[in-house]
Backbone and ligand atoms as CSV (ligand in chain L), in Angstrom:
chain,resi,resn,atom,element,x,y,z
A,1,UNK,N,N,0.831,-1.203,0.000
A,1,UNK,CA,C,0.000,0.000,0.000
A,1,UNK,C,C,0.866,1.253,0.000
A,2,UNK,N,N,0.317,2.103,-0.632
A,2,UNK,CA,C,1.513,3.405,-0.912
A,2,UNK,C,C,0.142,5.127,0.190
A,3,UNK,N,N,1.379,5.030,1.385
A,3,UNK,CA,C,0.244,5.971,1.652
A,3,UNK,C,C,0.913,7.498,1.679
A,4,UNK,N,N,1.846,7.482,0.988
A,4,UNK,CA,C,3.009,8.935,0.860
A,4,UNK,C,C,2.096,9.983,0.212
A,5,UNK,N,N,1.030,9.482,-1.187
A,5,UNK,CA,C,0.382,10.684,-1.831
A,5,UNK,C,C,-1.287,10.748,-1.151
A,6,UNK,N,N,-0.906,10.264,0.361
A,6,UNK,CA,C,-2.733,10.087,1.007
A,6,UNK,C,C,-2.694,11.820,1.585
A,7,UNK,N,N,-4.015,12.087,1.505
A,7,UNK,CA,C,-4.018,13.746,2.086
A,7,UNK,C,C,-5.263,13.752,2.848
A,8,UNK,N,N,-4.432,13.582,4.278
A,8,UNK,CA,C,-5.090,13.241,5.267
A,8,UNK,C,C,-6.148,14.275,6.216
A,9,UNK,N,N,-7.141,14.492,6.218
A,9,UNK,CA,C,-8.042,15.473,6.917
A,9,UNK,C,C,-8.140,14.722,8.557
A,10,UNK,N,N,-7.858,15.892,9.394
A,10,UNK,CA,C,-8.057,15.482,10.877
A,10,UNK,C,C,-9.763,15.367,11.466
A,11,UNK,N,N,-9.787,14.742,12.813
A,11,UNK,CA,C,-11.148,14.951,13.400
A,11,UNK,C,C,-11.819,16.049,13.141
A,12,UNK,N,N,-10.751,17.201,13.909
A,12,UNK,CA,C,-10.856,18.692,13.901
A,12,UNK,C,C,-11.165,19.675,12.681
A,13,UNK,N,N,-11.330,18.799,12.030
A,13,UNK,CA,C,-11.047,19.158,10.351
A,13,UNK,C,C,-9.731,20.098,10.036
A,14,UNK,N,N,-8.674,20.296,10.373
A,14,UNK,CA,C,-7.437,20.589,10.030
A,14,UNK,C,C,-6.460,19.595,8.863
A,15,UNK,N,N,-5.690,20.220,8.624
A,15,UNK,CA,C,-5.177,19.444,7.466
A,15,UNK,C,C,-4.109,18.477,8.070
A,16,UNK,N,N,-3.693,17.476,7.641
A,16,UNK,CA,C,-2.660,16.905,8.211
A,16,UNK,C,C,-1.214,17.080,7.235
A,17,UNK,N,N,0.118,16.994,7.798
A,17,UNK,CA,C,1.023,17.385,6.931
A,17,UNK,C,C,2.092,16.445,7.241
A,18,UNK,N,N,2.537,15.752,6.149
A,18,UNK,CA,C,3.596,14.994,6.474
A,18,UNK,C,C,4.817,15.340,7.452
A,19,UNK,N,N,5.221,14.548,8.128
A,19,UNK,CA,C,6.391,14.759,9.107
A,19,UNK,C,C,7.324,13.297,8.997
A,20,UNK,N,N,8.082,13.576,9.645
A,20,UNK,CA,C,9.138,12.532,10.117
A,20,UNK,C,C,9.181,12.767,11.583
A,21,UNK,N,N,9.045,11.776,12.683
A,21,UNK,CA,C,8.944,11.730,14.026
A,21,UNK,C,C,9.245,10.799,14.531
A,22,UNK,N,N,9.436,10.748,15.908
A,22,UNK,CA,C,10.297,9.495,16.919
A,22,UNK,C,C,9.469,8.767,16.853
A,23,UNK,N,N,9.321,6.941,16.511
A,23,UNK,CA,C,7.856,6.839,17.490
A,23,UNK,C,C,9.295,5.402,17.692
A,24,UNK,N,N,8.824,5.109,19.564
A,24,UNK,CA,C,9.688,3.747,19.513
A,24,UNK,C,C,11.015,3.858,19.520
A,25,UNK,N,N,11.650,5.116,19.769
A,25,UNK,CA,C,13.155,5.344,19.188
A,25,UNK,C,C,13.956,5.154,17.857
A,26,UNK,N,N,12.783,5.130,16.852
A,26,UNK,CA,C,12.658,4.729,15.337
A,26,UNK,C,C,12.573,5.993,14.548
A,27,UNK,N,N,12.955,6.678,14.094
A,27,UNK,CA,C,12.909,7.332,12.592
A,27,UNK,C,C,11.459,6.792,11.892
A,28,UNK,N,N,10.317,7.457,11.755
A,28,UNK,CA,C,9.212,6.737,11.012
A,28,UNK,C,C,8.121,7.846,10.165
A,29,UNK,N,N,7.592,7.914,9.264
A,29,UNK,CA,C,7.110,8.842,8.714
A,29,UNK,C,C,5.788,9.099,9.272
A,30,UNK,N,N,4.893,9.869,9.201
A,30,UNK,CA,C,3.971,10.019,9.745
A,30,UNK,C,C,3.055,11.276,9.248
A,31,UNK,N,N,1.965,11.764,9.676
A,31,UNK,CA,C,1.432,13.342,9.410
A,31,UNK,C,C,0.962,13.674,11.293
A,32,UNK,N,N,1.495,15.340,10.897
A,32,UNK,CA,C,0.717,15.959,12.089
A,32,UNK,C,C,0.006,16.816,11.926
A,33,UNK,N,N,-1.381,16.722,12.525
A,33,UNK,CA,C,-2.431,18.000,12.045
A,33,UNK,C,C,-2.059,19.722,12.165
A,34,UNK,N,N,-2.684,20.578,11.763
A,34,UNK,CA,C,-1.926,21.403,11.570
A,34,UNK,C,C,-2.460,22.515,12.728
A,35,UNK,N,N,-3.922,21.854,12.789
A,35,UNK,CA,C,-4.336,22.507,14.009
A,35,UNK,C,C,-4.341,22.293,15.388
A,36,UNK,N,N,-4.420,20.905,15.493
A,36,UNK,CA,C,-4.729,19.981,17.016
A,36,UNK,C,C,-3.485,19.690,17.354
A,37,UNK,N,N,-2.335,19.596,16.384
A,37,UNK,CA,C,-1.141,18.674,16.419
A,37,UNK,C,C,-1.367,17.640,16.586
A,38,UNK,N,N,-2.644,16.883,16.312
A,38,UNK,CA,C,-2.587,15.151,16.466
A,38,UNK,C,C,-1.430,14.574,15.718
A,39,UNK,N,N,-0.771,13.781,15.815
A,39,UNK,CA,C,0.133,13.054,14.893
A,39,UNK,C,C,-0.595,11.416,15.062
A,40,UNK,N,N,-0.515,11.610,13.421
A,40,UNK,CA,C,-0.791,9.473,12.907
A,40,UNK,C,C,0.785,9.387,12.648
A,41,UNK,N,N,0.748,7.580,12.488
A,41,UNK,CA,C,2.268,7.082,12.062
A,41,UNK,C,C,1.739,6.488,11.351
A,42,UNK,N,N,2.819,6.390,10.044
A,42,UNK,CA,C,2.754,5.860,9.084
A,42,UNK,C,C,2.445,4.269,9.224
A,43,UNK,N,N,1.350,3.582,8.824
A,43,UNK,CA,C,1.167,2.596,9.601
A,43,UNK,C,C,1.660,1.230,9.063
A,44,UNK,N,N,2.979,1.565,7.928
A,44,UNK,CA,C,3.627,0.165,7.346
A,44,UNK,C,C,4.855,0.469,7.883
A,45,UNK,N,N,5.900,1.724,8.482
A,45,UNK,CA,C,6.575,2.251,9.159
A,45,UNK,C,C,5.974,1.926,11.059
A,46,UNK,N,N,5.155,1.804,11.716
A,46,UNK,CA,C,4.658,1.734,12.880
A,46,UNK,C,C,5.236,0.112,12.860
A,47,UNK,N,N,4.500,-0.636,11.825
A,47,UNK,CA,C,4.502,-2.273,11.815
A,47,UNK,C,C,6.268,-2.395,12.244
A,48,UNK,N,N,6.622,-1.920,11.024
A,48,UNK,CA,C,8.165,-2.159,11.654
A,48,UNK,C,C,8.847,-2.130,12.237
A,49,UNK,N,N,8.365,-0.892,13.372
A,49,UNK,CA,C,8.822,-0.275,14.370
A,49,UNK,C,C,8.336,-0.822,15.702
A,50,UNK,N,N,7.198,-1.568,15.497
A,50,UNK,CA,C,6.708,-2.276,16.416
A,50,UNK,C,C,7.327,-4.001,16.206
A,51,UNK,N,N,7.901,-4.406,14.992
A,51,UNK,CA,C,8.960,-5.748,15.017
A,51,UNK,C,C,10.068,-5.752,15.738
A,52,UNK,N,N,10.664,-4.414,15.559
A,52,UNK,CA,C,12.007,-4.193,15.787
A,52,UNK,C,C,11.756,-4.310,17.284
A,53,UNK,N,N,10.570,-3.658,18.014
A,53,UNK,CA,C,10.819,-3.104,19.359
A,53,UNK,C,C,10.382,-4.762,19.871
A,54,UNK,N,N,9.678,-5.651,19.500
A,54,UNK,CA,C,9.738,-6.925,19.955
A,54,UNK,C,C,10.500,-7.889,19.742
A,55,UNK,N,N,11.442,-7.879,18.908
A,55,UNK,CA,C,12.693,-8.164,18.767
A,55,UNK,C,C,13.460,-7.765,19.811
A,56,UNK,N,N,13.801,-6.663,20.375
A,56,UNK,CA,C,14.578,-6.116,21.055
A,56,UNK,C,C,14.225,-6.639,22.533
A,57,UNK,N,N,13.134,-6.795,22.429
A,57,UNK,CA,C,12.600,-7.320,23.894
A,57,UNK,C,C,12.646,-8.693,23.973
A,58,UNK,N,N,12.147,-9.809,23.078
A,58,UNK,CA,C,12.114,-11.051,23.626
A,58,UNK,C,C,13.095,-11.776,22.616
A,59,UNK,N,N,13.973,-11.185,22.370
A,59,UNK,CA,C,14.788,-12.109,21.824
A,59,UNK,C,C,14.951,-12.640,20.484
A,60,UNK,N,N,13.857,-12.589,19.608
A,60,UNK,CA,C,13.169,-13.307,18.719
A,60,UNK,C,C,13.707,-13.087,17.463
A,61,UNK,N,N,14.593,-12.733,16.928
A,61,UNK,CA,C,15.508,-12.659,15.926
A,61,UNK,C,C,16.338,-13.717,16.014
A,62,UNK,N,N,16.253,-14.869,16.819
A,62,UNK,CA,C,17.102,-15.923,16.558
A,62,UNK,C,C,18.020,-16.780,15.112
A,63,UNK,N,N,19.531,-16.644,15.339
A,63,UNK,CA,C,19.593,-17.118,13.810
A,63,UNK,C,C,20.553,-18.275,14.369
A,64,UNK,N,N,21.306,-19.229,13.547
A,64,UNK,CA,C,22.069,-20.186,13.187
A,64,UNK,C,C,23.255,-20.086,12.786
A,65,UNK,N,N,24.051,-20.911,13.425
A,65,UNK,CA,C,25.254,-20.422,13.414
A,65,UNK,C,C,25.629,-21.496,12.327
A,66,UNK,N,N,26.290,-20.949,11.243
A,66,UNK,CA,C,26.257,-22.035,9.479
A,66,UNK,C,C,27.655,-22.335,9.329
A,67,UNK,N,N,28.310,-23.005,8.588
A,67,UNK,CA,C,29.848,-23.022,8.099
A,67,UNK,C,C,29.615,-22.415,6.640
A,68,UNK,N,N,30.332,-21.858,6.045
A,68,UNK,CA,C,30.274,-21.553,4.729
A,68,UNK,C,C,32.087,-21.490,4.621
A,69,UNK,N,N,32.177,-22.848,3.659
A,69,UNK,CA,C,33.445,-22.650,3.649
A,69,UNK,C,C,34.282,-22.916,4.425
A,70,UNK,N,N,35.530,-21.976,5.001
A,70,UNK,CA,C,36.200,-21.978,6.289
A,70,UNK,C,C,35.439,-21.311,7.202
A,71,UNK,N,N,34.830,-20.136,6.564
A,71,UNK,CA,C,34.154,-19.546,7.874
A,71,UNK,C,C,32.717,-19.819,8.701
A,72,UNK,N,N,33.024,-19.237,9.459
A,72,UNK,CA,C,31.336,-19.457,10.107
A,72,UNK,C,C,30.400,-18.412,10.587
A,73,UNK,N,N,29.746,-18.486,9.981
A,73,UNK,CA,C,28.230,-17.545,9.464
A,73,UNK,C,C,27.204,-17.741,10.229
A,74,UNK,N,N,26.601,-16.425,10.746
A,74,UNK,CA,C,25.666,-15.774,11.529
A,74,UNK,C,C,25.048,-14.460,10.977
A,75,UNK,N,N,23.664,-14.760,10.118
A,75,UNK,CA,C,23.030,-13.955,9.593
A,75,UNK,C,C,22.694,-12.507,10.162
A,76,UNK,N,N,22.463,-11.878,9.471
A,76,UNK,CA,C,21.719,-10.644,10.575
A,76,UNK,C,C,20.221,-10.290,9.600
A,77,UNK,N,N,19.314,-10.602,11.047
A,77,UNK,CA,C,17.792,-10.327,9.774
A,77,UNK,C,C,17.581,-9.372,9.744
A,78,UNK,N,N,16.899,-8.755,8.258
A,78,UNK,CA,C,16.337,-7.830,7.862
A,78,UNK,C,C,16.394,-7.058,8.554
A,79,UNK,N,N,14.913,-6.695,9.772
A,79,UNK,CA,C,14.405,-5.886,10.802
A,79,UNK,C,C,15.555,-5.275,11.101
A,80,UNK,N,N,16.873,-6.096,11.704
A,80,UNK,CA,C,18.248,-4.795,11.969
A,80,UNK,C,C,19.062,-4.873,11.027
A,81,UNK,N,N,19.147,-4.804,9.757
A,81,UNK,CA,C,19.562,-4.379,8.797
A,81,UNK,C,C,19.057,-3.173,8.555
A,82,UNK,N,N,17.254,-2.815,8.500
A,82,UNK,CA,C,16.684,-1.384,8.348
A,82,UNK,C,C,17.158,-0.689,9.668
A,83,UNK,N,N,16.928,-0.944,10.885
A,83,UNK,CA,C,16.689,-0.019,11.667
A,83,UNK,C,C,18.417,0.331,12.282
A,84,UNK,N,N,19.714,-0.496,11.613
A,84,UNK,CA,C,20.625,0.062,11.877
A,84,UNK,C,C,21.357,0.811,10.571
A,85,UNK,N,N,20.538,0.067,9.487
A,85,UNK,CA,C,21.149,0.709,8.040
A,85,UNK,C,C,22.408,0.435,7.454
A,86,UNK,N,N,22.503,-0.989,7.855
A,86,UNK,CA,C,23.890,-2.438,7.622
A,86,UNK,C,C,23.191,-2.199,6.250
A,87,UNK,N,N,24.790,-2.460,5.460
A,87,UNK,CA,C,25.107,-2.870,3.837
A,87,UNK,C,C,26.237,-3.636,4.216
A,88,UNK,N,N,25.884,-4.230,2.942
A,88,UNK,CA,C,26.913,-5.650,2.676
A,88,UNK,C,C,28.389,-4.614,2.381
A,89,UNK,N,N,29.238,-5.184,3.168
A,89,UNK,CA,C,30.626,-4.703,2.731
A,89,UNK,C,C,30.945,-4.174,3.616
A,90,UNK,N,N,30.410,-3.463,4.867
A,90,UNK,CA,C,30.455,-2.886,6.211
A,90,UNK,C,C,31.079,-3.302,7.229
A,91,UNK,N,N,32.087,-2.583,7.599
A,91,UNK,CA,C,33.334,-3.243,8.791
A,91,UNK,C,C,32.477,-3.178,10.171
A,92,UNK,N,N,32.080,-4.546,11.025
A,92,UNK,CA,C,31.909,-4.196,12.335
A,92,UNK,C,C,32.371,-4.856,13.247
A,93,UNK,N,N,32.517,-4.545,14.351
A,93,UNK,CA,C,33.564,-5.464,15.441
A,93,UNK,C,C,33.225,-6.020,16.678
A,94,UNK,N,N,33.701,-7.570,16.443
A,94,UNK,CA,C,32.790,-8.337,17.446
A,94,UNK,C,C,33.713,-8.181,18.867
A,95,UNK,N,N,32.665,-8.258,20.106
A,95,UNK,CA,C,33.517,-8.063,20.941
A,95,UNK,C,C,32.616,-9.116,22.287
A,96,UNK,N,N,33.205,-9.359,23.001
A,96,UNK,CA,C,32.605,-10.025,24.038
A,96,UNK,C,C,32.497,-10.008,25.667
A,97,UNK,N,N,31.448,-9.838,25.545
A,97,UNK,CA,C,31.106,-9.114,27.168
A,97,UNK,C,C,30.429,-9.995,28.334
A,98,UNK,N,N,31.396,-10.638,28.494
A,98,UNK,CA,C,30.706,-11.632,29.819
A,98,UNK,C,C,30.473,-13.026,28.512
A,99,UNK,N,N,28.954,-13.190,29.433
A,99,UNK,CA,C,28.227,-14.463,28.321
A,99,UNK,C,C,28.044,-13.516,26.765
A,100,UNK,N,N,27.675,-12.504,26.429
A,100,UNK,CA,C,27.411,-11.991,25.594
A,100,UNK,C,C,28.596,-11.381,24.270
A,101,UNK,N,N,27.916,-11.968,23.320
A,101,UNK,CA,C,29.190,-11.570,21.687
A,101,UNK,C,C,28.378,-9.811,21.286
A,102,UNK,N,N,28.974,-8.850,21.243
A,102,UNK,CA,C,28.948,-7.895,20.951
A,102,UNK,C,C,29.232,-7.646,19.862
A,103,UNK,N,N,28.238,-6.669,18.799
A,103,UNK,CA,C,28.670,-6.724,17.518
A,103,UNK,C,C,28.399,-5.064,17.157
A,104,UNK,N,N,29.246,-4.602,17.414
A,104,UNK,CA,C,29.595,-3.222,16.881
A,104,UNK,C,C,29.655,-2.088,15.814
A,105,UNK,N,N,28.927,-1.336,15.940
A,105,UNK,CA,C,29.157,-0.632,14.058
A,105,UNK,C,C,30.526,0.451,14.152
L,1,ZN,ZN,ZN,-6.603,18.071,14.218
């Protein structure tokens, strides 16, 4: 669904106007009215922002640790690929903290 060219009318009947705003500690697009200041979130931007933040909480990005080759491979899914903005070719550094492998940008 493409909702970038939607032109959104408030309760208040004020206009709504695209923004960019925090929601979640996320970067996410959104509109805020122009009169009430209601703000909506973009609600295919919210979805994601609401994966990421349950990810972050229960764990649930679980991946597999693979051989490829000599080395050994540990994916990184999608969800923190967007919300850290990882590209292939990107130096980061693993480090280890207690029980925990630390992976650094
Ligand atoms: Zn309004």
């Amino acid at each position: 669904m493409e909702f970038d060219n939607l032109k959104l009318k408030c309760e208040c009947g004020g206009n709504m106007k695209k923004i960019r705003t925090e929601w979640k500690g996320l970067e996410v697009r959104g509109w805020r009215c122009n009169r009430c200041n209601e703000e909506v979130i973009n609600p295919v931007d919210a979805q994601k922002a609401l994966e990421i933040e349950r990810a972050k909480k229960r764990n649930l990005l679980t991946v597999k640790l693979r051989k490829v080759g000599k080395s050994n491979v540990v994916t990184v899914p999608q969800p923190i690929m967007e919300a850290e903005n990882l590209r292939e070719g990107q130096k980061l550094e693993w480090g280890i903290e207690g029980r925990k492998l630390v992976l650094t940008l």
